[in-house]
C-alpha positions as CSV (number, residue, x, y, z in Angstrom):
1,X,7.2,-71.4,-9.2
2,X,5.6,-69.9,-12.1
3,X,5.1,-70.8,-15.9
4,X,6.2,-68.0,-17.9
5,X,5.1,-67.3,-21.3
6,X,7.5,-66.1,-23.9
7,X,6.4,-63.9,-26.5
8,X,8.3,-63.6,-30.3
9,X,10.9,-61.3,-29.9
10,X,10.0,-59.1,-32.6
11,X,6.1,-58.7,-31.6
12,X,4.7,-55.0,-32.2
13,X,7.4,-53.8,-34.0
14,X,5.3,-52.7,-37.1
15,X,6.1,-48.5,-35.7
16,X,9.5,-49.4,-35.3
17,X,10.5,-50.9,-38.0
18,X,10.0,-47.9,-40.4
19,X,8.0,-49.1,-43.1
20,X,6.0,-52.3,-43.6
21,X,5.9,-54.6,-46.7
22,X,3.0,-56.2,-48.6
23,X,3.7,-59.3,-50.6
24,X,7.3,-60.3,-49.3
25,X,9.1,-63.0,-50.8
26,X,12.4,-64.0,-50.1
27,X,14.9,-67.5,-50.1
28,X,16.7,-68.3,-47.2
29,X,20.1,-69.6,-47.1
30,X,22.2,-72.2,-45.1
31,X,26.0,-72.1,-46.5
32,X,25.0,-73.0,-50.4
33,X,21.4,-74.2,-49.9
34,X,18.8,-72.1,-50.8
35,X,16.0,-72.7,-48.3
36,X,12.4,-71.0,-49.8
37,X,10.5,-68.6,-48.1
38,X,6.8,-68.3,-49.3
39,X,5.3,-65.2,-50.4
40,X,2.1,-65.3,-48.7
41,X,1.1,-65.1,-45.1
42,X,3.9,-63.1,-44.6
43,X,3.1,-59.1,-44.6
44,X,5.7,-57.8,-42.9
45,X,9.6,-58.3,-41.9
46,X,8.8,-57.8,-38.4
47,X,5.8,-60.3,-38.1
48,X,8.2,-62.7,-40.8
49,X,11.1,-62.7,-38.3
50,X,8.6,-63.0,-35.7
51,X,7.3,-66.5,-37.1
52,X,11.1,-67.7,-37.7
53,X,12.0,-66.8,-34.2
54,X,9.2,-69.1,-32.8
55,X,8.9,-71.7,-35.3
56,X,13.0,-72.3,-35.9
57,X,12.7,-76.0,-36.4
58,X,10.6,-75.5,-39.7
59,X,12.9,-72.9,-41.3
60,X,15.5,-75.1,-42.6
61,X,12.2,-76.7,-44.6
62,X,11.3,-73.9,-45.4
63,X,8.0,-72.9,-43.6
64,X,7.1,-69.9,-42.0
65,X,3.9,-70.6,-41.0
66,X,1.7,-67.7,-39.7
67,X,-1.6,-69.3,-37.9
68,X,-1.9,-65.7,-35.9
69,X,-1.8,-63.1,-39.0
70,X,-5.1,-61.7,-40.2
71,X,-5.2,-59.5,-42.7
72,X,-7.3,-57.0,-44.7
73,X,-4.6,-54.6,-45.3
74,X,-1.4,-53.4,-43.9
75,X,-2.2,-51.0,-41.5
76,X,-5.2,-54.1,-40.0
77,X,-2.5,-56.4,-39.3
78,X,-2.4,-58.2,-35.7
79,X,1.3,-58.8,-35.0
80,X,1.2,-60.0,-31.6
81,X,-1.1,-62.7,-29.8
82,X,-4.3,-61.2,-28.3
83,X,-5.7,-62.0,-24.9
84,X,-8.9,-61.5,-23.1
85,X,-9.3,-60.0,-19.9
86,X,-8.1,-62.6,-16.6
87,X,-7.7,-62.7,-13.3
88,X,-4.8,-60.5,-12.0
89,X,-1.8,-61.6,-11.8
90,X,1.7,-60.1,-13.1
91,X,5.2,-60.5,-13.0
92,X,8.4,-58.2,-12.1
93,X,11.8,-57.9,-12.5
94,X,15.1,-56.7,-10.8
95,X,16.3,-53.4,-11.1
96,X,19.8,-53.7,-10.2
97,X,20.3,-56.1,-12.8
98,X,23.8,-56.6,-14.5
99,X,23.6,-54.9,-18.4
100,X,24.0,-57.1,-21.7
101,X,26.0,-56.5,-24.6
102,X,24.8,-56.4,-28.2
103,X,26.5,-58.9,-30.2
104,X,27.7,-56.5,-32.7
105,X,27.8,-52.8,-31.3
106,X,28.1,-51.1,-27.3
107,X,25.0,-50.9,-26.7
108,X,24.3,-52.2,-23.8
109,X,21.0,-53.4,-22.0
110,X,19.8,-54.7,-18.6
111,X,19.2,-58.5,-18.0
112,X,15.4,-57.9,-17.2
113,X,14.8,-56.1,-20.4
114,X,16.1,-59.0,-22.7
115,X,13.6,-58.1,-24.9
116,X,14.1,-55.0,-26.0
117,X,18.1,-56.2,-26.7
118,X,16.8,-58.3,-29.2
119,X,14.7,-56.1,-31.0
120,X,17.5,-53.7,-31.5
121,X,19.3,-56.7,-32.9
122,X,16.7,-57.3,-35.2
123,X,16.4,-54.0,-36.5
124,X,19.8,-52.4,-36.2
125,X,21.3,-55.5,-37.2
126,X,19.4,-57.9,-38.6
127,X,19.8,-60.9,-36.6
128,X,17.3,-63.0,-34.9
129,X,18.1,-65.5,-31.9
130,X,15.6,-68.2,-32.3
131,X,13.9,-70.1,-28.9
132,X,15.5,-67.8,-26.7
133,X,13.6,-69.0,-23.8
134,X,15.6,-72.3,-24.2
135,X,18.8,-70.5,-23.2
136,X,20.1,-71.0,-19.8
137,X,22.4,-67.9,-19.2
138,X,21.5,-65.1,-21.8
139,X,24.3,-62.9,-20.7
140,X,27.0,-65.6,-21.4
141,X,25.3,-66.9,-24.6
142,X,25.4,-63.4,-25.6
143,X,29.1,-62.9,-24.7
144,X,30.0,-66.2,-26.2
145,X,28.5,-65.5,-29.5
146,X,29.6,-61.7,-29.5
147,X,33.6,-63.1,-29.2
148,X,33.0,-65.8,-32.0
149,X,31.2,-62.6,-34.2
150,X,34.3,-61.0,-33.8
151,X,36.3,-63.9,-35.1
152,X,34.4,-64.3,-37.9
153,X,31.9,-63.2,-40.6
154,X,28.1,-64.2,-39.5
155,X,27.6,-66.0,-42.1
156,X,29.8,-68.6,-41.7
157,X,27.0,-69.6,-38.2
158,X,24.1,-68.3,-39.4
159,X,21.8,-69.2,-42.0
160,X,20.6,-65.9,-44.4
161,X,17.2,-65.0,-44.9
162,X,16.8,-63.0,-47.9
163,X,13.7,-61.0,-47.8
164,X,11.9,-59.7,-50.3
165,X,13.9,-61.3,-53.4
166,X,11.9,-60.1,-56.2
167,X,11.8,-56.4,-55.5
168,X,14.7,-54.0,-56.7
169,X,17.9,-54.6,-55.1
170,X,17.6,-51.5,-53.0
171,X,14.7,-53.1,-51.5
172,X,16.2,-56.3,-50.4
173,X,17.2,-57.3,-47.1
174,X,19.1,-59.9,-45.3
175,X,18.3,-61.5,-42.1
176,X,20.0,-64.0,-40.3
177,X,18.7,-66.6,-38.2
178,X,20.9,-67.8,-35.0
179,X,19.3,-71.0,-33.9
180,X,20.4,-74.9,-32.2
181,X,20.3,-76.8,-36.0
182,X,24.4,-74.8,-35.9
183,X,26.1,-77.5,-33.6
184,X,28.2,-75.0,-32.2
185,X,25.4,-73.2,-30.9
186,X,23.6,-76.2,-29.2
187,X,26.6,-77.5,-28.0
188,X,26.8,-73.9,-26.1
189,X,23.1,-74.4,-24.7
190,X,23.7,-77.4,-23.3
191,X,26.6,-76.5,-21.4
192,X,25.3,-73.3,-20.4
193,X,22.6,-75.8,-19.1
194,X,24.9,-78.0,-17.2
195,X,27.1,-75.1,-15.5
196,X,23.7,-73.2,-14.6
197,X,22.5,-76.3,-12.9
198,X,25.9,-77.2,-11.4
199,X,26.1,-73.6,-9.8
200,X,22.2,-74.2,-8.6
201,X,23.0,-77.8,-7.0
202,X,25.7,-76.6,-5.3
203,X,24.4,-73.4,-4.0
204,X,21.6,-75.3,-2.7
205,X,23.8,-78.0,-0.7
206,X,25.3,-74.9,0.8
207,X,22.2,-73.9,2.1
208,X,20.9,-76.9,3.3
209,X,24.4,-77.4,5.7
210,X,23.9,-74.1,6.5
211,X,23.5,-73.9,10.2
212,X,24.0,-70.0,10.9
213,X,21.0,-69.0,9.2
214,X,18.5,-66.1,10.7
215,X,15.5,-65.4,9.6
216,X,11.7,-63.7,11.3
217,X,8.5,-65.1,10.4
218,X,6.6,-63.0,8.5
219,X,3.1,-63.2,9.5
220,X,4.1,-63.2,13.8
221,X,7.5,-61.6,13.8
222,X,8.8,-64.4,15.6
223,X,13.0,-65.1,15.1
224,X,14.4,-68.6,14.0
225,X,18.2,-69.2,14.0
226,X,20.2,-72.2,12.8
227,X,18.7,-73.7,9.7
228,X,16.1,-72.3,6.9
229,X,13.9,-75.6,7.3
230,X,13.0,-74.2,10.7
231,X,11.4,-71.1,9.6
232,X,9.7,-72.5,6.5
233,X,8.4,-75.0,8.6
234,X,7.1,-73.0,11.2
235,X,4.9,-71.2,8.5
236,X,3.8,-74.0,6.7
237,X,2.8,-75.5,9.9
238,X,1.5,-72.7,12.1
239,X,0.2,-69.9,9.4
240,X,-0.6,-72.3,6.8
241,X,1.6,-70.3,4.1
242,X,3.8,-73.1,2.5
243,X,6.1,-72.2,-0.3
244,X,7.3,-75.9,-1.0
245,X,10.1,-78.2,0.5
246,X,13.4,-77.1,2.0
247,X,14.8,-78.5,-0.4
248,X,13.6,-77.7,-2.9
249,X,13.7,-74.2,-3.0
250,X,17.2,-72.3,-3.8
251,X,18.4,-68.9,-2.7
252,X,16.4,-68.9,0.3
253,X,17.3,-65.3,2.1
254,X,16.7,-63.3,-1.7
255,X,13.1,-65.9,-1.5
256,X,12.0,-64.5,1.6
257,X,13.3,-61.0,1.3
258,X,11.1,-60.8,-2.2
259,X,7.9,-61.9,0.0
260,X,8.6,-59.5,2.9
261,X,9.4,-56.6,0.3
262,X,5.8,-57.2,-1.2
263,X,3.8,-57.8,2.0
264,X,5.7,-54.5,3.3
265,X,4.0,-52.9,0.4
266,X,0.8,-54.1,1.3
267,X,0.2,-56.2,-1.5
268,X,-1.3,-60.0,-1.8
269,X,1.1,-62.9,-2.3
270,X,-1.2,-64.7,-4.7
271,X,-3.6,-62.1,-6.7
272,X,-0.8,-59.4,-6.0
273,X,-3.7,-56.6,-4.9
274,X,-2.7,-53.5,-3.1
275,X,-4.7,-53.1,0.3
276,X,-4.6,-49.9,1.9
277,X,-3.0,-51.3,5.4
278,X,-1.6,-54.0,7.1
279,X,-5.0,-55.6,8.7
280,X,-6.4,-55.4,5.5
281,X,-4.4,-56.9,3.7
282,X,-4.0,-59.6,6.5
283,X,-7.8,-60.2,6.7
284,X,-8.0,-60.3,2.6
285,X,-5.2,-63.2,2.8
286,X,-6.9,-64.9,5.5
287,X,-10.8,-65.3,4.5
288,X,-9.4,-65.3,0.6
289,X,-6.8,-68.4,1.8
290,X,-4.6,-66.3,-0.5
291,X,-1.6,-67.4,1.8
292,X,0.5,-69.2,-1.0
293,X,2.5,-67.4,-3.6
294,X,1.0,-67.0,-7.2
295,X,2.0,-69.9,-9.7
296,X,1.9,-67.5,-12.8
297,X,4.4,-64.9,-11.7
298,X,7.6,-66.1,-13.5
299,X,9.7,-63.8,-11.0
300,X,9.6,-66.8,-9.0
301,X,11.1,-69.5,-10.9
302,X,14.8,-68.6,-9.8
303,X,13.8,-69.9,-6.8
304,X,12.8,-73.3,-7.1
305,X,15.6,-76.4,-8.6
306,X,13.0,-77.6,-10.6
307,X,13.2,-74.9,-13.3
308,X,17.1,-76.2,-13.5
309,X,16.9,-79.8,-14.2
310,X,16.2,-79.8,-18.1
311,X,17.0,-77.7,-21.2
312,X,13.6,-76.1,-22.0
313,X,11.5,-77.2,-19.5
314,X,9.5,-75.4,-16.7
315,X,8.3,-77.0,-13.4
316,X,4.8,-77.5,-15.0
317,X,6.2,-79.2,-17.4
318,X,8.3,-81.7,-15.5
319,X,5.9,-81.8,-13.2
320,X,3.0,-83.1,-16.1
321,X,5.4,-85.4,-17.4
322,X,5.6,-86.9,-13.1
323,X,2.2,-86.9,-13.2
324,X,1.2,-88.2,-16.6
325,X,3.5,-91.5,-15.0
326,X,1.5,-91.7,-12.0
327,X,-1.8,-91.4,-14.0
328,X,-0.6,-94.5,-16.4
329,X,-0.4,-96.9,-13.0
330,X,-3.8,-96.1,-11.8
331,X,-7.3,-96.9,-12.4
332,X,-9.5,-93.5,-13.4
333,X,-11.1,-92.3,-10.6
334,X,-13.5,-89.2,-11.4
335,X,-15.1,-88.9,-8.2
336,X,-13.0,-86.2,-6.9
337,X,-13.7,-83.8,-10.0
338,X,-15.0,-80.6,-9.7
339,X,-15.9,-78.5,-12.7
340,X,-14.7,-74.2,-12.4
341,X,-16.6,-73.0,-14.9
342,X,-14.6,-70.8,-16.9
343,X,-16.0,-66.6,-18.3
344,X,-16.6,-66.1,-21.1
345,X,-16.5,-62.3,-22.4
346,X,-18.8,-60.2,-24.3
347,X,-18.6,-59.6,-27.9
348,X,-19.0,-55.9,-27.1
349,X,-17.9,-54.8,-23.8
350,X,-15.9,-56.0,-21.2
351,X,-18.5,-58.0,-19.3
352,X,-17.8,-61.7,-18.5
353,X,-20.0,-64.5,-17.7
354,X,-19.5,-67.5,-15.8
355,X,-22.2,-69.4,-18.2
356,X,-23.0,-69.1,-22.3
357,X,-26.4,-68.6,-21.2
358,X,-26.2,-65.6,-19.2
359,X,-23.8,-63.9,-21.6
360,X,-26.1,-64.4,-24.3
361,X,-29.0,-62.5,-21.8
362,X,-26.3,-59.7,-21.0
363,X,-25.8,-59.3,-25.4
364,X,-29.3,-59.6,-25.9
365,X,-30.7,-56.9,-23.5
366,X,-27.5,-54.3,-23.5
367,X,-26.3,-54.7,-27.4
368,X,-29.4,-56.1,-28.9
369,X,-27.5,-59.1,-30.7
370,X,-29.3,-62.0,-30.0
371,X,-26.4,-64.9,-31.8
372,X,-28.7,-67.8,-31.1
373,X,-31.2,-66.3,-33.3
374,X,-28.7,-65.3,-36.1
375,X,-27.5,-68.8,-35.8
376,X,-30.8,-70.3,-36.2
377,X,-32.2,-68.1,-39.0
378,X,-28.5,-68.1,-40.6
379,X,-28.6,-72.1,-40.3
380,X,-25.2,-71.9,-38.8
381,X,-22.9,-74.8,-37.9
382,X,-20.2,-74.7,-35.4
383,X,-17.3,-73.7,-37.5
384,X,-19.3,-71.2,-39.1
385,X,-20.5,-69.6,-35.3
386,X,-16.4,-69.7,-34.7
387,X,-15.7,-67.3,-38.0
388,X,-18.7,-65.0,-37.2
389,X,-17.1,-64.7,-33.6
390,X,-13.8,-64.2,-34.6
391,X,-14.6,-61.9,-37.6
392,X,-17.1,-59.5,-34.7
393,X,-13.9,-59.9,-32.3
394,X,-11.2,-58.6,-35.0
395,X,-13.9,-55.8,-36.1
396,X,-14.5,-54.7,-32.5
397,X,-10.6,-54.7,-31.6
398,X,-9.5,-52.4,-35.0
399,X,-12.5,-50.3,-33.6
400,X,-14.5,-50.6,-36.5
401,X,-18.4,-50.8,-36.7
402,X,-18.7,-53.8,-39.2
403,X,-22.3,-52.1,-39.8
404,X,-21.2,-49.6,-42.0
405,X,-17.4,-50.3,-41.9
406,X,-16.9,-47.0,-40.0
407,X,-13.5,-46.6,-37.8
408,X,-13.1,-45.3,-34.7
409,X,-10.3,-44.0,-32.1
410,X,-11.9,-45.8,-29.0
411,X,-14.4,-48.8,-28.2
412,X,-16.6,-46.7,-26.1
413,X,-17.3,-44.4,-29.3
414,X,-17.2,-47.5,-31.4
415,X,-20.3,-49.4,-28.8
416,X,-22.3,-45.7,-28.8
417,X,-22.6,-45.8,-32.2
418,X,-23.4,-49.3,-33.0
419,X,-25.9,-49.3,-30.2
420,X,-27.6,-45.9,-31.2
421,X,-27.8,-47.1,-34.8
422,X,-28.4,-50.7,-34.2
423,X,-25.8,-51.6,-36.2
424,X,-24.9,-55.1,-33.8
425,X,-27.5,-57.0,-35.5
426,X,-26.8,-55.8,-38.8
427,X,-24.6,-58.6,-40.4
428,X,-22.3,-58.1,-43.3
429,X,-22.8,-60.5,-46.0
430,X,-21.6,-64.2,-45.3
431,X,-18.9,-63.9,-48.1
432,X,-17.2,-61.2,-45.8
433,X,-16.8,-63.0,-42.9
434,X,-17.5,-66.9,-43.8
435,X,-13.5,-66.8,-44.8
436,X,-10.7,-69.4,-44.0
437,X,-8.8,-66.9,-42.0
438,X,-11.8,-66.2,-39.1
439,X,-11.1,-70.1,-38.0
440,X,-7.6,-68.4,-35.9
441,X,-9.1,-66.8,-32.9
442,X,-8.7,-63.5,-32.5
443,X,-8.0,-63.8,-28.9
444,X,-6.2,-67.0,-27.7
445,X,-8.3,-67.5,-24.7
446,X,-11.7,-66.6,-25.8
447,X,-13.5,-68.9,-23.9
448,X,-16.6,-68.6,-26.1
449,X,-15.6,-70.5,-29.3
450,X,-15.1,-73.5,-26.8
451,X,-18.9,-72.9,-25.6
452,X,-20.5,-72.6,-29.1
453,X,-23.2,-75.4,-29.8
454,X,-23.1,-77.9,-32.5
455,X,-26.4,-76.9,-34.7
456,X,-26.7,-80.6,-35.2
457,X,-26.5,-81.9,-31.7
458,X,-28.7,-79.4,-29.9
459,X,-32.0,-79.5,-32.1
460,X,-35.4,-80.1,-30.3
461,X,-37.2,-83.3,-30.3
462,X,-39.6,-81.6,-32.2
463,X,-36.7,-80.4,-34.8
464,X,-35.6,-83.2,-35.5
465,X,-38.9,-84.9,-36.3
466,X,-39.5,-82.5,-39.0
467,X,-36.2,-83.7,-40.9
468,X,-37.4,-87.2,-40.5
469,X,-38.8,-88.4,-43.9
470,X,-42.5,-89.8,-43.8
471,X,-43.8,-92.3,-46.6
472,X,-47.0,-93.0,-46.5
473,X,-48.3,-96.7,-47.4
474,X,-50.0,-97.6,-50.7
475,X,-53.5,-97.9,-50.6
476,X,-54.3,-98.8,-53.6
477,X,-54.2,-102.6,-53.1
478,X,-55.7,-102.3,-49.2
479,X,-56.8,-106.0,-49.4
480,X,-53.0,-107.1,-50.1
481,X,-51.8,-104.7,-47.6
482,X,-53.9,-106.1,-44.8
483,X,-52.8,-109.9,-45.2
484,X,-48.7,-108.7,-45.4
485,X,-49.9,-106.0,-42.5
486,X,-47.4,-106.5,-39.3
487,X,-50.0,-106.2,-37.2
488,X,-51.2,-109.3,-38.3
489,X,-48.5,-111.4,-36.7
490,X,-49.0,-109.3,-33.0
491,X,-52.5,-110.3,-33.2
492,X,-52.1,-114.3,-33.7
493,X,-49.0,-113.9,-31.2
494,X,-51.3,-112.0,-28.4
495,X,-54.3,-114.6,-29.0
496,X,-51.8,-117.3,-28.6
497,X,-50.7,-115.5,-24.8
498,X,-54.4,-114.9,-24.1
């Protein structure tokens, strides 16, 4: 019952792709119509197709935004979203999957490694399937389109990217784009939708009239026979390990044969940690209450109807849209809110910190950067502190020392150095990093941008009297001054209470 998150299909394929372009320009196509592609913010092919991929619905305007690209030069780019260091959790994937097709040659490619299918589509033949997540049965999509390919040109379904327009023809490319605007291709979705949930529904019904079903309970060996309610049940009830609803849950036998396979190989349900034996393990689940499945391992989606009902949508997402209804009909209550606080990681190292304050201790004493000082004798405001973080974060992932703009191979060389020279403190000039570009995290969940103060709202008392203009009163005419005095009027009005 897990979210997963899709990455572009041609992320990281800067090695791959042969050679990388600076400056691309290029018009897209659809039948006649020339659709523009810009020339900046777009570095590479890769990254370009990338950006199309994910963003589909502004191609035929032609936009290709790029919010994740930062670049100093070619070989600096950042092609792929970056992420901090979490909590474990994984996913995995069938062996004995059934192999794909490409569209357009016989190669051929397992299920489970969908993505590497499409990046040999992209660069062996050009072609890019946009929102792929959005398609219900990959294999027959695939099939469907590779038939219809063979029938006719490409061009006559998808729309032609041309990149790179300017350069010599020998430098030109085209790219096309395979997306839902083609009505024959959402048309396909959709169906593929309905006959994936059709097959599900029924499937399901099967196994809820199923009366011949044996399973054993995983946590006291103890054998049920007649329906699958009656083991799920028993867990839920007696070992407190509850995987959902009967009925809501599909393919119940592969379900339960995936858990057993993992807790046979001694590892956690929920942080998916290998113990070293079975008591272990047991214990760890037990004082841990790690007796549920984990909610961000996507291998378990197959399982549960919910992930069938609509085109596009995951259980957390129909599940926030049940919710958000609920929340409309009631009052706001608050008084069951509890606050996780969230880490936040060093600028440095790998060290994490449950509050700002104590990270900012930990970069103080071990790297000798102390930011509240640099933003106080910089006068920084918030969305400058954001571009200084995210210019440090992109220096210290390329493994440079922004000190002396010295590379390294690895951050443990790249710390040694800036601590032995005491380069952390020493700031590059605000023109270098105070750009438009540092306001994209580096990392997508870098916790500490959303912890940064706001240099107005957290000044002292005593800070913000010394910004408070003083006039003093004329005392040239003190006569006048003490008939039109205020003080005047709480005299009379005190003697009048007195």
């Amino acid at each position: 019952m897990a979210a997963s998150k899709t990455q572009g299909v041609a992320a990281g394929m800067e090695g791959e792709s042969g050679r990388s372009r600076s400056g691309v320009e290029g018009v897209a196509y659809e039948g006649d119509k020339p659709l523009p592609v810009p020339a900046e913010g777009c570095p590479q092919v890769s990254l370009l197709l990338q950006e199309v991929s994910s963003h589909s619905e502004h191609m035929h305007s032609g936009l290709f935004p790029c919010p994740r690209v930062h670049r100093e030069d070619s070989k600096d780019c950042i092609l792929e979203p970056l992420s901090l260091p979490e909590s474990p959790g994984g996913t995995t994937t069938s062996v004995d999957s059934p192999s794909v097709p490409c569209i357009f040659c016989e190669e051929h490619f397992p299920v489970a490694e969908q993505d590497k299918l499409l990046k040999h589509m992209i660069i062996e033949h050009k072609i890019v399937i946009a929102d792929v997540k959005l398609v219900a049965d990959f294999q027959r999509y695939i099939l469907y389109w590779r038939k219809r390919f063979s029938e006719q040109p490409v061009t006559d379904f998808c729309s032609v990217i041309r990149i790179n327009s300017t350069a010599p023809f020998e430098e030109q490319d085209n790219y096309f784009l395979l997306c839902d605007v083609l009505p024959e291709d959402r048309i396909l979705r959709e169906e593929l939708q309905k006959q994936r949930l059709k097959e599900i529904l029924e499937q399901q019904q099967q196994e809820r009239n199923d009366t011949s079903f044996h399973g054993i309970c995983m946590f006291c060996s103890e054998e049920f026979l007649g329906n699958r309610s009656v083991l799920l049940n028993h867990m839920a009830r007696e070992h407190a390990f509850n995987i959902g609803l009967p009925d809501n849950i599909v393919n119940c036998n592969e379900f339960l044969c995936t858990l057993q396979k993992k807790l046979d190989n001694l590892q956690c349900l929920y942080c998916e940690k290998t113990f070293r034996d079975k008591n272990t393990l047991k214990d760890h689940m037990r004082k841990k209450q790690h007796r549920r499945i984990n909610p961000k391992n996507k291998e378990y989606d197959r399982f549960y109807v919910i992930n069938y009902l609509e085109l596009g949508k995951s259980w957390e997402e129909v599940q926030l849209e049940d919710d958000q209804e609920l929340l409309d009909h009631q009052e706001d209550d608050w008084s069951d809110w509890e606050e996780h606080p969230a880490s936040a990681v060093c600028l440095f190292c790998e060290k994490q910190a449950e509050t700002i304050e104590k990270l900012y201790v930990h970069m103080e004493d071990a790297h000798e950067f102390d930011l509240p000082k640099i933003k106080s004798e910089l006068g920084l405001n918030f969305y400058q502190q954001v571009k200084l973080v995210n210019f440090i974060r992109r220096q210290i992932h390329q493994g440079r020392c922004y000190g002396c703009c010295v590379k390294f191979s690895s951050k443990a060389d790249l710390r040694f150095h800036m601590e032995e020279n005491k380069h952390t403190s020493l700031l590059p000039e605000r023109k270098i990093w105070d750009q438009l570009e540092y306001y994209f995290p580096t990392y997508e969940n870098d916790t500490l941008l959303c912890t940064l103060s706001d240099s107005e709202s957290d000044l002292t008392a005593q800070e913000h009297n010394e910004h408070v203009p003083i006039i003093s009163e004329d005392t040239s005419k003190l006569q006048a001054l003490k008939q039109s005095s205020i003080l005047n009027q709480l005299l009379l009005q005190e003697s009048l209470k007195n």
